[in-house]
DRENRODREN-765736 format. One line per field, with one value per residue (C-alpha): residue in three letters; x, y, z. Coordinates in nm, 3 decimals, m for minus. Example, Ala and Ser with C-alpha at 12.3 -4.5 7.8 and 13.67 -1.06 7.14 Angstrom:
BEGIN
r <- (ala/ser)
east <- (1.230/1.367)
north <- (m0.450/m0.106)
up <- (0.780/0.714)
END
This chain:
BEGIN
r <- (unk/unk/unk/unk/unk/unk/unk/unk/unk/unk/unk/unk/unk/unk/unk/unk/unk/unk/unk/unk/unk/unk/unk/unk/unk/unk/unk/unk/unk/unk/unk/unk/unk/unk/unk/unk/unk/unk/unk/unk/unk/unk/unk/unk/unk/unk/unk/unk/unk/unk/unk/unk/unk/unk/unk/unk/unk/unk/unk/unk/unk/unk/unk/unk/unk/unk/unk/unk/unk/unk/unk/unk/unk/unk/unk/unk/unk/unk/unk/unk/unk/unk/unk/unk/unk/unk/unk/unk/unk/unk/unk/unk/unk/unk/unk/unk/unk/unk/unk/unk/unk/unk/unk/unk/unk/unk/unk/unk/unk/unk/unk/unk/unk/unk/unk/unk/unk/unk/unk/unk/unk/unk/unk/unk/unk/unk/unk/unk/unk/unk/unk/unk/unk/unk/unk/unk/unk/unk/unk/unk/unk/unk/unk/unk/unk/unk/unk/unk/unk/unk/unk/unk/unk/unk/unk/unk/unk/unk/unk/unk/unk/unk/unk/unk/unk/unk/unk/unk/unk/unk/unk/unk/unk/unk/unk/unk/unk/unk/unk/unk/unk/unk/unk/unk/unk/unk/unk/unk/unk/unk/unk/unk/unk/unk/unk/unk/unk/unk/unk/unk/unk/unk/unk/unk/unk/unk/unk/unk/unk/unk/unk/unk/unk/unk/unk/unk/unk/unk/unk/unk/unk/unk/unk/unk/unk/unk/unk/unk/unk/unk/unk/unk/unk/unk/unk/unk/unk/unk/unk/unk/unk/unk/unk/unk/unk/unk/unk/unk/unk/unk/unk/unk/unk/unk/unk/unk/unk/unk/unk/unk/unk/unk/unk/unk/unk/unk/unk/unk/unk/unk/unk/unk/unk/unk/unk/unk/unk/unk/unk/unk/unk/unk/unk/unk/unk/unk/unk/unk/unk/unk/unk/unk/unk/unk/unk/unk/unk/unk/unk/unk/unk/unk/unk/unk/unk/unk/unk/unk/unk/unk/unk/unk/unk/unk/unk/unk/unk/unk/unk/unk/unk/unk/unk/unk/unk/unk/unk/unk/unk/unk/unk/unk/unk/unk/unk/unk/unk/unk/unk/unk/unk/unk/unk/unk/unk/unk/unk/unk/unk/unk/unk/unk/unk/unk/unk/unk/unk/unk/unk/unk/unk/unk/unk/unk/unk/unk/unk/unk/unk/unk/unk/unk/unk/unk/unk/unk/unk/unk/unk/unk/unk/unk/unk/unk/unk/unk/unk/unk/unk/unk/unk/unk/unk/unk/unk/unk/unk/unk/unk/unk/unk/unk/unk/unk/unk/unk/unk/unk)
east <- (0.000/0.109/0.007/0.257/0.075/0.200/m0.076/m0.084/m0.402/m0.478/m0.431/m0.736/m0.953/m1.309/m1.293/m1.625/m1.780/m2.152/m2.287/m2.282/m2.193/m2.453/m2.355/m2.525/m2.501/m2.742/m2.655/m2.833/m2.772/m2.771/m2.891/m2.603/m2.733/m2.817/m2.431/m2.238/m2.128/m2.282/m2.297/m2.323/m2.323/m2.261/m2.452/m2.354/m2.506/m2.484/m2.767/m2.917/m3.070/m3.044/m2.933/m3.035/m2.871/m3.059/m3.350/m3.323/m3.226/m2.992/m2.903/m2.506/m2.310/m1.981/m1.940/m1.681/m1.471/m1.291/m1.528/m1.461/m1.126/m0.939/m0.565/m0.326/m0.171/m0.238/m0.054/m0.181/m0.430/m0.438/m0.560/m0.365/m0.425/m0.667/m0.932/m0.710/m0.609/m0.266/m0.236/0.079/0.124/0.295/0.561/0.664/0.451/0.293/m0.014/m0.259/m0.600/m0.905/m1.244/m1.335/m1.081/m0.893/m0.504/m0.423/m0.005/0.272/0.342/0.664/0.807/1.059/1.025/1.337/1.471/1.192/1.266/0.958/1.120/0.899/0.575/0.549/0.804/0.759/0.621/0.465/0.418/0.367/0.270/0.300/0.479/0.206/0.254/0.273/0.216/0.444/0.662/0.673/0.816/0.699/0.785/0.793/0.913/1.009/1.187/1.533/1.824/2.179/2.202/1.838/1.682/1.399/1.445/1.280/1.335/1.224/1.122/1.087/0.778/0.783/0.503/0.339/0.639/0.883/1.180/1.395/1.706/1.636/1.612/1.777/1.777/1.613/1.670/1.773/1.704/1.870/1.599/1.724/1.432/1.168/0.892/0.744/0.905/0.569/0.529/0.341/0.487/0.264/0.252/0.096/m0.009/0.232/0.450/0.685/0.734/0.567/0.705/0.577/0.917/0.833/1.070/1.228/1.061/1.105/0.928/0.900/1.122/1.421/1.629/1.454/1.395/1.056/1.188/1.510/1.491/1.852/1.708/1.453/1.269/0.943/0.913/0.726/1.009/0.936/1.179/1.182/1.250/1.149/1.529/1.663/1.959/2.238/2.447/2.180/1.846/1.674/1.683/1.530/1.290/1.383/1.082/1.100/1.105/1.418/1.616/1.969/1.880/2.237/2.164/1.830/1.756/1.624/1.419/1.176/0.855/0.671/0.825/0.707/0.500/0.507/0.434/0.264/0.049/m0.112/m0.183/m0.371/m0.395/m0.746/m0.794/m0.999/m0.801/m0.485/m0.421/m0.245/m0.406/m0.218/m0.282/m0.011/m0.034/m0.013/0.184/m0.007/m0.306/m0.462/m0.455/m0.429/m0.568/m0.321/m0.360/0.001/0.160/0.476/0.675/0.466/0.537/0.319/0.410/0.587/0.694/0.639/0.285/0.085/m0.236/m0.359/m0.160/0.102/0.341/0.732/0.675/0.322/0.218/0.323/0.488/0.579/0.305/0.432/0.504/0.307/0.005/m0.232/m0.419/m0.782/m0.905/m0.833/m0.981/m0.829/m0.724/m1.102/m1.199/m0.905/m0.530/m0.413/m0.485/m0.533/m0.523/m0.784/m0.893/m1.087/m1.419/m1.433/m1.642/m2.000/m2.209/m2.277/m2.288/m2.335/m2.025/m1.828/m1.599/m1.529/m1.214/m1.258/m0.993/m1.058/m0.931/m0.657/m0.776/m1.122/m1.296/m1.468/m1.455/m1.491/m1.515/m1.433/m1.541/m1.277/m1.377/m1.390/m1.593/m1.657/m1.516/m1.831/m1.827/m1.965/m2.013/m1.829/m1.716/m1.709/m1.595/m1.234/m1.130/m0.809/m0.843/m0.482/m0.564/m0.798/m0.781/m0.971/m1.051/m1.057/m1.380/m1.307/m1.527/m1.372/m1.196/m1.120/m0.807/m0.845/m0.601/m0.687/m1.032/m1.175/m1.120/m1.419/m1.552/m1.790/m2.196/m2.451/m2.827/m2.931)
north <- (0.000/0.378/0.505/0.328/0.202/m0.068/m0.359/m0.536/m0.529/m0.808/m0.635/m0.840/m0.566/m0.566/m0.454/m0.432/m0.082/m0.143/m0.112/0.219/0.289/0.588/0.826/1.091/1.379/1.607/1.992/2.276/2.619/2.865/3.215/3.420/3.747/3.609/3.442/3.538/3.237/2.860/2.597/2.202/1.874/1.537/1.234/0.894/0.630/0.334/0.273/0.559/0.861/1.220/1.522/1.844/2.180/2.490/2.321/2.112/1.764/1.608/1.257/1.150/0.865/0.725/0.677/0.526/0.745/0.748/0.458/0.239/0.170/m0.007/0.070/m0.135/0.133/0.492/0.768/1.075/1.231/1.567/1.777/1.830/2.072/1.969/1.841/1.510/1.402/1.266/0.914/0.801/0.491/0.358/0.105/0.444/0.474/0.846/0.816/1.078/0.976/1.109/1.151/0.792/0.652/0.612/0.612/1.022/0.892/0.825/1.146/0.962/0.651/0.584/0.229/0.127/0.355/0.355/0.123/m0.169/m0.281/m0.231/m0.208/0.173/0.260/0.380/0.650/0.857/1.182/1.409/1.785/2.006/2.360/2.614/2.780/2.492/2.484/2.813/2.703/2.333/2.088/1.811/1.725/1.358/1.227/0.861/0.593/0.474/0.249/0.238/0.379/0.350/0.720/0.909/1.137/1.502/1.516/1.790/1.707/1.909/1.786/1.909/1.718/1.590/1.407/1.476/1.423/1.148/1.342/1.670/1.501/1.812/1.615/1.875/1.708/1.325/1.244/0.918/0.629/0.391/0.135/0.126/0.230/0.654/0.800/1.010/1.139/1.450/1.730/2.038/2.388/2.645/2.964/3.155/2.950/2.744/2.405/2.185/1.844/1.554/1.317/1.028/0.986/0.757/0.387/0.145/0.191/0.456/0.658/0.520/0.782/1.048/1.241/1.396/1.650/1.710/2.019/1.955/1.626/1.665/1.344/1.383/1.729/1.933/2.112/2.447/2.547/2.768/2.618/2.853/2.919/2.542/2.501/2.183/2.424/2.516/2.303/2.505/2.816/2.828/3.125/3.414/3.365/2.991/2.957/2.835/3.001/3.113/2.875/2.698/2.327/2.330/2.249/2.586/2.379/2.308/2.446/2.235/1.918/1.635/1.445/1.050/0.994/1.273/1.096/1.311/1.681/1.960/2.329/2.465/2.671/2.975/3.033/2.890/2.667/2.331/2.021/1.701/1.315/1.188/0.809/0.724/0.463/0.202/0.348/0.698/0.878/1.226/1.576/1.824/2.204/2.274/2.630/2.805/2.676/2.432/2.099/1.804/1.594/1.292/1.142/1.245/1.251/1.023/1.220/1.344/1.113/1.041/0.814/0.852/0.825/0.652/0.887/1.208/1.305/1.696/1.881/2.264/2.369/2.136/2.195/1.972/1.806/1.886/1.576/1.213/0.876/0.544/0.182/0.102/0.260/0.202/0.169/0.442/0.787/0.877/1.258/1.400/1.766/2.078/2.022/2.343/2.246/2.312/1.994/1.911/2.285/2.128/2.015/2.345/2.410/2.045/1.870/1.511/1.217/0.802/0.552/0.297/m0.009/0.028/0.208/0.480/0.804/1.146/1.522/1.803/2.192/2.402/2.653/2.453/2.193/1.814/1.505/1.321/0.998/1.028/0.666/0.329/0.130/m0.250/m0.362/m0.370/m0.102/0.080/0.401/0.533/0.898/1.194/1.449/1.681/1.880/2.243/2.243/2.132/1.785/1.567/1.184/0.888/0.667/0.317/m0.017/m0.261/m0.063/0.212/0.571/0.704/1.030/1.195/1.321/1.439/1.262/0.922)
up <- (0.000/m0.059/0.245/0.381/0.736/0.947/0.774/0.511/0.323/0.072/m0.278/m0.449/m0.621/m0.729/m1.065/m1.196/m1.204/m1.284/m0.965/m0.826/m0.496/m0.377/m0.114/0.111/0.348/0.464/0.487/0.686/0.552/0.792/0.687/0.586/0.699/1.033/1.122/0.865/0.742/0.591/0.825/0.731/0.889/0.729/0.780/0.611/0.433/0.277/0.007/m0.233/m0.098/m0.132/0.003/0.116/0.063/0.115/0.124/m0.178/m0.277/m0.476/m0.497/m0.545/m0.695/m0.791/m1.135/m1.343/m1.531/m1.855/m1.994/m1.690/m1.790/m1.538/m1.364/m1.248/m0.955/m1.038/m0.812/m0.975/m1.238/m1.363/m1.656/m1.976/m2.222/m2.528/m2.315/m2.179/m1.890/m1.791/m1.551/m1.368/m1.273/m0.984/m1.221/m1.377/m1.669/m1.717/m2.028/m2.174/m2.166/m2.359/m2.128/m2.262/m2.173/m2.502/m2.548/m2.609/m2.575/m2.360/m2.178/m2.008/m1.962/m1.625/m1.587/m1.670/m1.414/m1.132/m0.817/m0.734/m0.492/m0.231/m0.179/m0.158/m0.384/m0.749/m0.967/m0.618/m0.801/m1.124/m1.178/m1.477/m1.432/m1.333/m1.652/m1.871/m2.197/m2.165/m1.965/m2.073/m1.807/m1.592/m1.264/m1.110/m0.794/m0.799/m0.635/m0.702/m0.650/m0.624/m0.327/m0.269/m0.281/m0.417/m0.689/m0.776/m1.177/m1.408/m1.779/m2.099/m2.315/m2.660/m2.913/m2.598/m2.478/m2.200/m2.363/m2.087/m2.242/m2.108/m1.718/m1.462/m1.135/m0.869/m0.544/m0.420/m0.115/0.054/0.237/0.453/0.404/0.155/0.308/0.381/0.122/0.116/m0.248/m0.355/m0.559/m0.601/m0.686/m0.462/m0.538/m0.477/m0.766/m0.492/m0.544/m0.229/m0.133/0.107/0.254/0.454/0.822/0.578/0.707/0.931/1.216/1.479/1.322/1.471/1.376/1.539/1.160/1.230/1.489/1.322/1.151/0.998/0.747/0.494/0.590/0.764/0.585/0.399/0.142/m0.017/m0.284/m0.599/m0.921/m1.160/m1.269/m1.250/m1.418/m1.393/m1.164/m0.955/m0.966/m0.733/m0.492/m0.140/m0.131/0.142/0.386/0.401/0.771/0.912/0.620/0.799/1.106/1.260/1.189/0.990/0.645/0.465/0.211/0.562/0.547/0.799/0.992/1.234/0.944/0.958/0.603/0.427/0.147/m0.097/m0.015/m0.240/m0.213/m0.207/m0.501/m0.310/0.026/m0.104/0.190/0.168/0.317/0.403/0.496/0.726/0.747/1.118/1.261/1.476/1.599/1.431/1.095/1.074/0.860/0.860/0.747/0.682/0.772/0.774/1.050/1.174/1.429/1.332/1.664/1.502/1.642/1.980/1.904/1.622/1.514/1.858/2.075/2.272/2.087/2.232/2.531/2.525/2.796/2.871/2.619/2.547/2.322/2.307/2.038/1.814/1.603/1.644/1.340/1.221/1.234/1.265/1.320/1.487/1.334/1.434/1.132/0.863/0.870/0.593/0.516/0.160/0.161/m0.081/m0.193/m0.080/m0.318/m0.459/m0.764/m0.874/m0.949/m0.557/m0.388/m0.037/m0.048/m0.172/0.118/0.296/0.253/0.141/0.243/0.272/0.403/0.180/0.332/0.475/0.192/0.397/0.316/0.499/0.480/0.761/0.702/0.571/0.747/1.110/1.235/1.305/1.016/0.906/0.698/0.354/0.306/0.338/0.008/0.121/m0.204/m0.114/m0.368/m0.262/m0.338/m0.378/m0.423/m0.574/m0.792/m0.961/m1.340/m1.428/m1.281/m0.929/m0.969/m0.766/m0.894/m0.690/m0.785/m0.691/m0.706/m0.983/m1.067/m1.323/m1.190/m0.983/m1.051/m0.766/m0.930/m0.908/m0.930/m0.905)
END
C-alpha cells in the first residue's frame, strides 16, 4: 500500500464498475445574513438517498470514469491541455488519456529507471509547471536504486512528450528502508514548489527524523525552481522559515510528518491540506503552515506516541481531524471540493481511508469530520484528484477511476 501504514491489506480488487456505490449527506444552511457564514453537517449512508442543501435535494453517486477503464496502480491524475487528462502509474509509466478513456499517448516513460522494490516505492508523483504549456516541463518524484533514494526530476515535453534526455535532477534524497518516502509534488499559489518526505521507514522513526529540523525526511520542502539550471536546480525562497537557522535544512517548510500521502492546495483560500499516514493506531488531517510541528513522532495524530504517555506537546500543532485503526489503517489525503455539481459540499475537505474504503469530509472553514459513506468492495483508493472544474476523482487499485456526481 502507498500510504505506507504498518498492515498489510490483501491487494485483491473488485474490478467491476456497474454497480454504483450511492452516497449521502445532509446539509443545513444557515442564513447568511443572520451568522455570517454557511454551516453544514454530514450524515452517512450506505444505500441511495439524497441530500439536502438549502433546502433542496440532490441525490449523489460514484461513477466510473474514462469509460470504466481499469488501472493497475495509479498515483496521480491531472488535466492536460486539449481536453485530456494525464495518468501516472505507480511502475513508472505516465499516459494521456481522452475523457473515454482512449489512449491520447505516452506522456513519459521511467520504468526502466523507477525502483519496485517495495511495496510503496515507485512512480509517487507528477505535476505540470504552473505555466505549462508556456513554460513546458513536468515534474515527477520517484523511487530509485543504487544507493536506494527518491528522486525530484524535471522534464521538458515538446510534441506531448517529455523528452527522458532533457532530465535536470532537482533534489535526491537518501531512504534507509523502503517504506514513507511520502510522495506528492505540487505547486501552490504563490509558484513554490511543495514536497511531502516520509521519516524515511522502518518503524517509529528510529532515527529520530521527524523532529530534526537539519534532514529533509518527515518534511514538507518548499523550494523555488522557476530558474533550475544543472548548476543550480533550485533556490530556497527568502521567507521559508528556518532560512539562515544553525543546523536546519532551509528547504523546511513544515516538519514532524510520519508519512505525508497526498496533499492539495485549495484553489480559493490557497491553503495546503495534508494526509499523514499514522503509525499504529490513528490517521491524521493536517492544514500545513509556515513553521509548523506536526508531533511525530512524539505525538501520532492526537496522541502520545514517544513516550506513550506524557509526552511533550508545546510547540506542536495539532491536526484537524483524525480517526483510529477502528476505522481504517491508511490515510489517503484528498482535496478541498471546490467544484459546482454538488454545492453542499463546496468548502469540505474530502480524504478516505486505503484499506477500509470509507470516506470522509471536515469543514474548511472549522468543524466536526463526518463519513460520507463506506465502500465495502475492497477497492483501494490510492488517491484523488480533480478537473478544471473542481469535480472531484477517486483513484483506486486494480479498478476504473471514480468520478464523484450528481443525481441518481
Amino acid at each position: 500500500m502507498l500510504g505506507g501504514s504498518d498492515c498489510s491489506p490483501s491487494g485483491r480488487m473488485e474490478t467491476s464498475m456497474s454497480r454504483l456505490v450511492w452516497l449521502a449527506f445532509l446539509a443545513l444552511a444557515v442564513c447568511a445574513a443572520c451568522t455570517g457564514s454557511e454551516q453544514r453537517t454530514v450524515a452517512t449512508s450506505t444505500g441511495a438517498a439524497t441530500a439536502s442543501a438549502g433546502g433542496g435535494q440532490a441525490a449523489m453517486r460514484l461513477e466510473s470514469a474514462f469509460g470504466g477503464r481499469p488501472f493497475d496502480r495509479p498515483t496521480e491524475l491531472g488535466v492536460y491541455p486539449g481536453g485530456r487528462f494525464f495518468l501516472a502509474d505507480q511502475a513508472g509509466l505516465v499516459s494521456l488519456l481522452r475523457s473515454d478513456g482512449s489512449d491520447a499517448g505516452v506522456l513519459l516513460d521511467l520504468r526502466g529507471e523507477v525502483l519496485r522494490g517495495g511495496n510503496e516505492e515507485g512512480l509517487l508523483s507528477v505535476a505540470l509547471d504552473p505555466a505549462f504549456p508556456a513554460r513546458p516541463y513536468l515534474y515527477a518524484y520517484y523511487s530509485a536504486a543504487n544507493p536506494r533514494r527518491t528522486v525530484l526530476s524535471r522534464f521538458e515535453v515538446a510534441n506531448d512528450r517529455a523528452d527522458a534526455g532533457s532530465k535536470l535532477v532537482i533534489m535526491e534524497q537518501p531512504q534507509p528502508f523502503s517504506n514513507h518516502n511520502g510522495g506528492a509534488v505540487r505547486f501552490g499559489p504563490d509558484n513554490m514548489l511543495y514536497l511531502g518526505i516520509g521519516d524515511g521507514g522502518s518503524e517509529g522513526d528510529p532515527s529520530g527524523n521527524g523532529q530534526n529540523l537539519g534532514v529533509l525526511l518527515a518534511k514538507i520542502v518548499r523550494i523555488d525552481v522557476r530558474n533550475a539550471s544543472a548548476a543550480r536546480p533550485y533556490e530556497v525562497p527568502r521567507d521559508n522559515p528556518f532560512a539562515g537557522q544553525a543546523g536546519a535544512r532551509p528547504e523546511v517548510w513544515a516538519y514532524g510528518l510520519r508519512n505525508p500521502w497526498r496533499m492539495a492546495f485549495d484553489r480559493t483560500d490557497g491553503r495546503l491540506w495534508v494526509g499523514d499516514v499514522g503509525a499504529s493506531s490513528v490517521e491524521e488531517v493536517d492544514v500545513v503552515q509556515r513553521g509548523s510541528n506536526y508531533g511525530w513522532n512524539r505525538m501520532e495524530g492526537d496522541r502520545c506516541y514517544s513516550p506513550r504517555t506524557g509526552c511533550d506537546r508545546s510547540g506542536i500543532t495539532m491536526p484537524v481531524a483524525t480517526y483510529t485503526h477502528d476505522e481504517g489503517c491508511s490515510i489517503t489525503g484528498g482535496v478541498v471540493y471546490r467544484g459546482r455539481e454538488l454545492p453542499a459540499l463546496v468548502g469540505w475537505f474530502l480524504y478516505a481511508d486505503f484499506c477500509s474504503g470509507r470516506v470522509w469530509a471536515v469543514p474548511a472553514a472549522g468543524g466536526e469530520q463526518r463519513e460520507l459513506f463506506r465502500d465495502d468492495s475492497e477497492r483501494r483508493i490510492a488517491s484523488f484528484a480533480e478537473d478544471e472544474a473542481g469535480e472531484v476523482y477517486l483513484l483506486v487499485h486494480g479498478g476504473a477511476v471514480l468520478r464523484l456526481r450528481a443525481g441518481p
